[in-house]
C-alpha positions as CSV (number, residue, x, y, z in Angstrom):
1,X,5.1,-30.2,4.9
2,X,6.9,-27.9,2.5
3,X,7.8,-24.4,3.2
4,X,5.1,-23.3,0.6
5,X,2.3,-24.5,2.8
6,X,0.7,-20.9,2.6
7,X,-0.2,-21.4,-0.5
8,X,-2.9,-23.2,0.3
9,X,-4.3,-20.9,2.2
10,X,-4.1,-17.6,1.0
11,X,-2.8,-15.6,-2.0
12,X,0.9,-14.5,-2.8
13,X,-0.1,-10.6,-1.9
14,X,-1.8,-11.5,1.5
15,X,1.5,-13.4,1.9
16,X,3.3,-10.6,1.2
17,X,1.2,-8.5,3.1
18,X,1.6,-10.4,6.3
19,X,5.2,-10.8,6.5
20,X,5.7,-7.3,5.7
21,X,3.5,-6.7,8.6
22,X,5.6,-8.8,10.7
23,X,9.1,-7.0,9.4
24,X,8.1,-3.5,10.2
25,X,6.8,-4.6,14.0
26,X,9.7,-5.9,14.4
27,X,12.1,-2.7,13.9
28,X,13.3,-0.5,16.5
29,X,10.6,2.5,17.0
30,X,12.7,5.0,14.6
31,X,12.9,2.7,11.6
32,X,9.9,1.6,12.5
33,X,8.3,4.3,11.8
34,X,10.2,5.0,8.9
35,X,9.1,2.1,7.1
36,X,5.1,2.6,8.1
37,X,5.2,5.9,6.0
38,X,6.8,4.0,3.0
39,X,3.7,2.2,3.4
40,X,1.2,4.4,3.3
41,X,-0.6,4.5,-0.4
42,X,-3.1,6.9,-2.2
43,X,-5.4,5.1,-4.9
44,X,-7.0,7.8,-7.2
45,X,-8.5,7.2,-10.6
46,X,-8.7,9.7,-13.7
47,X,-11.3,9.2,-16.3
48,X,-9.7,10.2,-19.8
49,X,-12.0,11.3,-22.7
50,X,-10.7,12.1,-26.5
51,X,-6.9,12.2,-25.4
52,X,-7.7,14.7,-22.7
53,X,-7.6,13.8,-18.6
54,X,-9.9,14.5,-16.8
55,X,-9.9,15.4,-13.1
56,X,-8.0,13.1,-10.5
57,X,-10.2,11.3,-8.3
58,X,-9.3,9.6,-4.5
59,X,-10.8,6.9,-4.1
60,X,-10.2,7.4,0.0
61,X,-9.6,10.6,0.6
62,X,-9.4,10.6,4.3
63,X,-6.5,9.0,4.1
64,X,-5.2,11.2,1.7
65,X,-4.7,14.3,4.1
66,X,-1.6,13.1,5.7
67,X,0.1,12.4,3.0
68,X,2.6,15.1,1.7
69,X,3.4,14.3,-1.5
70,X,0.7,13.3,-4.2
71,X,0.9,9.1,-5.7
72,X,1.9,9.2,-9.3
């Protein structure tokens, strides 16, 4: 078996996802912590119409209300 096994079974990101997972649970509760709100992310769209932006829209904006500073 070669180390790149996973491949077979999931994706790169889901990879990625998991052992990043698996890094931040295994910090000490301050870093911890730390690193869970560098992971916290905002998706919003915004529909643009003759060179002109529209409105910003979340696309989950309960999430949205702990963040403090908007996604760019």
């Amino acid at each position: 078996m070669s180390s790149a096994t996973w491949r077979n079974v999931f994706t790169y990101n889901k990879y990625a996802q998991i052992t990043a997972r698996a890094v931040r649970q295994s910090l000490k509760e301050a870093e911890r912590v730390a690193a869970e709100k560098r992971g916290v992310t905002a998706l919003r769209y915004q529909r643009w119409e003759n060179g002109v932006g529209g409105a910003q829209v979340y696309l989950n904006p309960e999430e949205d209300k702990g963040l403090s500073k908007p996604a760019v």
